[in-house]
C-alpha positions in Angstrom: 107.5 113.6 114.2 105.5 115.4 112.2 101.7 113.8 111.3 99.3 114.2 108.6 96.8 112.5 106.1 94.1 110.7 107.8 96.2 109.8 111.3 96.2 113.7 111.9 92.7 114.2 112.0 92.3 111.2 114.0 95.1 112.8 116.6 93.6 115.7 116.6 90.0 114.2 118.0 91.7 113.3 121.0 92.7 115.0 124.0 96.0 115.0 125.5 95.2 111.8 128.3 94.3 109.7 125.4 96.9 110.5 123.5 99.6 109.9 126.6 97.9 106.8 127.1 98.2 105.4 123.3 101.6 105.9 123.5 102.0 104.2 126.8 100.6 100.9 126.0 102.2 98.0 124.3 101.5 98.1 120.7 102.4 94.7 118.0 102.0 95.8 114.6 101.0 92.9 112.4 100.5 94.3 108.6 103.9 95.7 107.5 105.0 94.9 104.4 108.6 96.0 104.1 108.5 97.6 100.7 105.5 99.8 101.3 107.0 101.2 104.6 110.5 102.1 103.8 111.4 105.8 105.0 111.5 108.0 102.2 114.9 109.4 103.4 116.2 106.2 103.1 114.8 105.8 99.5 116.0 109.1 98.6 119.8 107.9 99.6 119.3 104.7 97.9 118.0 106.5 94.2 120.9 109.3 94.7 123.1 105.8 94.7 120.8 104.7 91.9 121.0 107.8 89.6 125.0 108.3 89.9 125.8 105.1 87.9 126.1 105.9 84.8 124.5 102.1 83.5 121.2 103.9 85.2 121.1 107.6 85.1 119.9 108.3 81.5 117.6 105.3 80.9 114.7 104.5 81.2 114.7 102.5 84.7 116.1 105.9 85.8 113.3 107.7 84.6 111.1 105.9 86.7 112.8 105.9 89.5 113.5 109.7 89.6 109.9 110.3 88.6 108.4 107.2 91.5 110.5 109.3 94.3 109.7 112.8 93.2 105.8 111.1 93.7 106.1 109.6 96.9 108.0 112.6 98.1 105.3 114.8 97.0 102.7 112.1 98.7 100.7 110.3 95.6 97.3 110.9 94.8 95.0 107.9 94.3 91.7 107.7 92.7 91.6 103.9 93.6 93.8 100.6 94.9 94.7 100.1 91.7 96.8 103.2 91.8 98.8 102.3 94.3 100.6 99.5 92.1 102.0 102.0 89.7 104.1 103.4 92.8 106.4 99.9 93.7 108.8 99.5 90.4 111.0 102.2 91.7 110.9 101.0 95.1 111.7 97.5 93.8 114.8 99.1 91.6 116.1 100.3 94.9 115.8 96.9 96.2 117.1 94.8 93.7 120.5 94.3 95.7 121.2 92.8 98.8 122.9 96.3 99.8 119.9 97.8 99.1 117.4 95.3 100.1 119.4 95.4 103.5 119.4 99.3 104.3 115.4 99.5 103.7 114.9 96.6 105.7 117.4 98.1 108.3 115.4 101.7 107.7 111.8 99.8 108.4 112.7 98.2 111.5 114.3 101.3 113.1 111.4 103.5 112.5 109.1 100.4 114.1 111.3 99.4 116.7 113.8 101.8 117.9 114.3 105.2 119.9 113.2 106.3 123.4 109.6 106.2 122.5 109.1 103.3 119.8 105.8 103.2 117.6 105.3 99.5 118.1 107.0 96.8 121.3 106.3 93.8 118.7 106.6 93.3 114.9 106.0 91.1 112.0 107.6 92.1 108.9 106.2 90.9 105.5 107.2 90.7 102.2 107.3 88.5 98.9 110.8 87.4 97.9 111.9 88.1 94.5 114.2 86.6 92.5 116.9 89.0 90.7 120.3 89.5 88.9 122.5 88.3 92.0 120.2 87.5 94.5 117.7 84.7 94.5 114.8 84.6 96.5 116.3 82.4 99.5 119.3 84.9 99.6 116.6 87.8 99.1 114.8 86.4 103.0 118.1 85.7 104.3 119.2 89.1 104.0 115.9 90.4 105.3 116.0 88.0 108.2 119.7 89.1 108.9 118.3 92.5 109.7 115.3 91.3 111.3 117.3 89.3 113.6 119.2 92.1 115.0 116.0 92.4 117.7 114.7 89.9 120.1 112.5 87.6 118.9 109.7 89.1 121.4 110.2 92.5 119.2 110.4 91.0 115.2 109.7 88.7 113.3 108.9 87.7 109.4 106.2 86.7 107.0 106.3 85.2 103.7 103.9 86.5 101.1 102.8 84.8 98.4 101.5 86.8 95.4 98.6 86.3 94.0 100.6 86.4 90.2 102.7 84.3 91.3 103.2 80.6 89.0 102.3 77.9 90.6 106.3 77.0 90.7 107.1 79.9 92.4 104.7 79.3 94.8 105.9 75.8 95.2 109.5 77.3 95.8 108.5 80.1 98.4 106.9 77.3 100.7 110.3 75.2 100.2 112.1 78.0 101.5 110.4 79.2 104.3 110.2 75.6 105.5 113.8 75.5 105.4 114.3 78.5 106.8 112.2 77.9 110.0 113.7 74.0 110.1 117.2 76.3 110.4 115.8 78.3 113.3 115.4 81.4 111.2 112.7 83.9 112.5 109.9 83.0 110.2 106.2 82.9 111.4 104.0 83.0 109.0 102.7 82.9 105.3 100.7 85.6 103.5 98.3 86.0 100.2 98.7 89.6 99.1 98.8 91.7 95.8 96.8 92.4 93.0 93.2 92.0 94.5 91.8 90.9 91.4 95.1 88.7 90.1 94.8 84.6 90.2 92.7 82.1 90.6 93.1 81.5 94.4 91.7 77.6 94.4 95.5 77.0 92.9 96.7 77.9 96.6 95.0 75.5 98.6 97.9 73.4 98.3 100.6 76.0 99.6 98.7 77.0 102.6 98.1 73.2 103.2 102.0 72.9 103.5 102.0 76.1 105.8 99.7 75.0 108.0 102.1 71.4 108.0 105.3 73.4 109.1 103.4 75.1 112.0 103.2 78.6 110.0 100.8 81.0 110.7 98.5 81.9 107.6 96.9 85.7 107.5 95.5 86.1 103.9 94.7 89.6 102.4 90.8 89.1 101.4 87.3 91.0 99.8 89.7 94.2 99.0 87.2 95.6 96.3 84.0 94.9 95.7 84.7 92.9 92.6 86.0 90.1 94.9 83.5 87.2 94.0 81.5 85.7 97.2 83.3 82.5 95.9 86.7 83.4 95.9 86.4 84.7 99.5 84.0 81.4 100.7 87.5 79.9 98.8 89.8 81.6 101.1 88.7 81.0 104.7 88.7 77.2 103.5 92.1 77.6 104.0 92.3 78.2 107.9 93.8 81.2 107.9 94.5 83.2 111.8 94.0 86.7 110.5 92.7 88.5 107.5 93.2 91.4 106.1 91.2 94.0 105.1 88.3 92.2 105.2 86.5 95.1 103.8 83.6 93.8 101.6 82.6 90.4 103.1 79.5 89.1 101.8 77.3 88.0 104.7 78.4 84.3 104.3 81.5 84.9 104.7 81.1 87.7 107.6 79.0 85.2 109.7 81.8 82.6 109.1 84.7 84.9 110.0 82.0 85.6 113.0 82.0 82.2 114.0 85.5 81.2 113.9 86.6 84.4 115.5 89.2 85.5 112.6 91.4 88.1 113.4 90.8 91.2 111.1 94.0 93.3 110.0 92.6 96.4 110.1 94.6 99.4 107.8 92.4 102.2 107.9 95.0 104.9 106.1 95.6 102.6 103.9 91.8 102.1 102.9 91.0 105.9 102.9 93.8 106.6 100.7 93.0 103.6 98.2 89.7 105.0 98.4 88.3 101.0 99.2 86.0 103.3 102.0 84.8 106.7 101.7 85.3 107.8 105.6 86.4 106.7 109.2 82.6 106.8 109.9 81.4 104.7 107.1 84.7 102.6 108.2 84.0 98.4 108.6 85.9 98.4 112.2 82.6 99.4 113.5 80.9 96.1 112.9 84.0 94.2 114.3 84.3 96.4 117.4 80.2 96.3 117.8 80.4 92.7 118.1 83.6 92.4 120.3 85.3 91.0 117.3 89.4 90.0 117.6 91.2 93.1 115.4 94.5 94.6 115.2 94.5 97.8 113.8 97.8 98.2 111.5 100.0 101.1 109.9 97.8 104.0 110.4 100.2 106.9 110.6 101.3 108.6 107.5 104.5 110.6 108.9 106.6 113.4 107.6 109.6 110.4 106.5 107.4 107.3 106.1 104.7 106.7 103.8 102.8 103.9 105.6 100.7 102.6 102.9 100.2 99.3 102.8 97.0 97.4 100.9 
């Protein structure tokens, strides 16, 4: 497995015991969201698919998917988070059937979870069902869960996420389902607030993650991504209880004091943040204030490998 990026220079800091013992102990990973891990061999198969129907080679939805693999392949430059969102409407092309939908979810979990060496012993999958042509967003988590479920439950498991753009319908809906998915037994764990940093008015959610917290669902809430996150917004969001946040990365000091004080989990990404450009270096990184303090964190999706793009805001 070839490394590079950000985990490379990290690797290369540290000497070979350190290394050996990384990959000896037991590591959960706990910020995956499926579509932004997906190997790109796997999304290279699925556009070749794509790109041979006639209904998609010469349009426009073609277009972008050529051009969004030929970027990720290449590894995309960003000048800032907002970047990243340009890269996901191919990825979601790819997705859009439960075929296809299936073999990324099935190419995720074997890059987590299997081989004689696996990167990670536990992990919770997320992502934010979507509702298209043939495949509403119940069948959309079932066919996730399906694959998920091939492993023991001590080894995967899902999250929900909400989207911040999301109406408050849809949000209404995604809490129905994953309440009837977990009073079926199904493998889901938890609900998550991610997307757009700056989408939504987040005092709309209080109601959803209410309900969560009512089915016995865990609640980890992406939070202060960019510095234009208001102090209110945040102070809004840890009103609603959650177990983990993450990012985390520019809490005003109300909101750092609480997260002190209740002992949060931070979901620390710190690729991701390099990349989006939310911190300018591993030294100037906010882990050191958690790990000063003994603060709870999981650190999450760090490795940018030769077939995976782990990028995940």
């Amino acid at each position: 497995m070839k490394i590079y990026g950000p985990a490379a220079a990290a690797l290369n800091s540290l000497s070979p015991p350190q290394i050996d013992f990384l990959q000896m102990i037991p590591k959960a990973e706990l910020h995956a969201h499926l579509n932004g891990s997906i190997p790109i061999h796997v999304l290279q198969e699925l556009a070749a698919e794509y790109l041979a129907s006639p209904q998609n080679a010469s349009t426009e939805s073609g277009d972008m998917v050529k051009a969004g693999i030929e970027k990720l392949v290449a590894g995309p430059a960003l000048d800032e988070i907002h970047d990243f969102f340009d890269l996901f409407p191919a990825i979601y092309a790819l997705t859009a059937t439960p075929d296809g939908l299936a073999r990324a979810t099935r190419g995720v979990l074997s890059v987590f979870l299997d081989g004689d060496t696996p990167q990670c012993t536990y992990l919770e999958l997320r992502t934010t069902p979507k509702a298209m042509d043939g495949m509403d967003r119940e069948r959309y988590l079932n066919v996730v869960l399906d694959a998920v479920e091939h492993y023991p439950a001590d080894q995967a498991a899902l999250i929900i996420s909400l989207d911040r753009r999301m109406s408050n319908d849809v949000l209404e809906e995604c809490i129905q389902i994953a309440g009837k998915l977990k009073n079926e037994g199904r493998r889901v764990v938890g609900i998550d607030l991610c997307g757009d940093p700056k989408a939504g008015d987040m005092a709309e959610f209080a109601p959803y993650f209410a309900e969560a917290h009512k089915l016995g669902l865990g609640v980890t809430l992406h939070i202060a991504e960019t510095i234009e996150n208001t102090p209110e917004e945040v102070l809004q969001l840890l009103t609603y209880r959650p177990q983990r946040l993450g990012h985390a990365t520019f809490l005003n000091d109300e909101a750092f004091a609480t997260v002190l004080e209740t002992n949060i989990c931070i979901e620390i990404c710190l690729s991701s943040n390099l990349l989006c450009k939310t911190v300018s270096s591993l030294e100037s990184h906010h882990i050191r204030q958690y790990l000063e303090r003994d603060h709870p964190i999981a650190i999450c999706v760090s490795i940018i490998e030769s077939d995976v793009f782990y990028f995940i805001p």
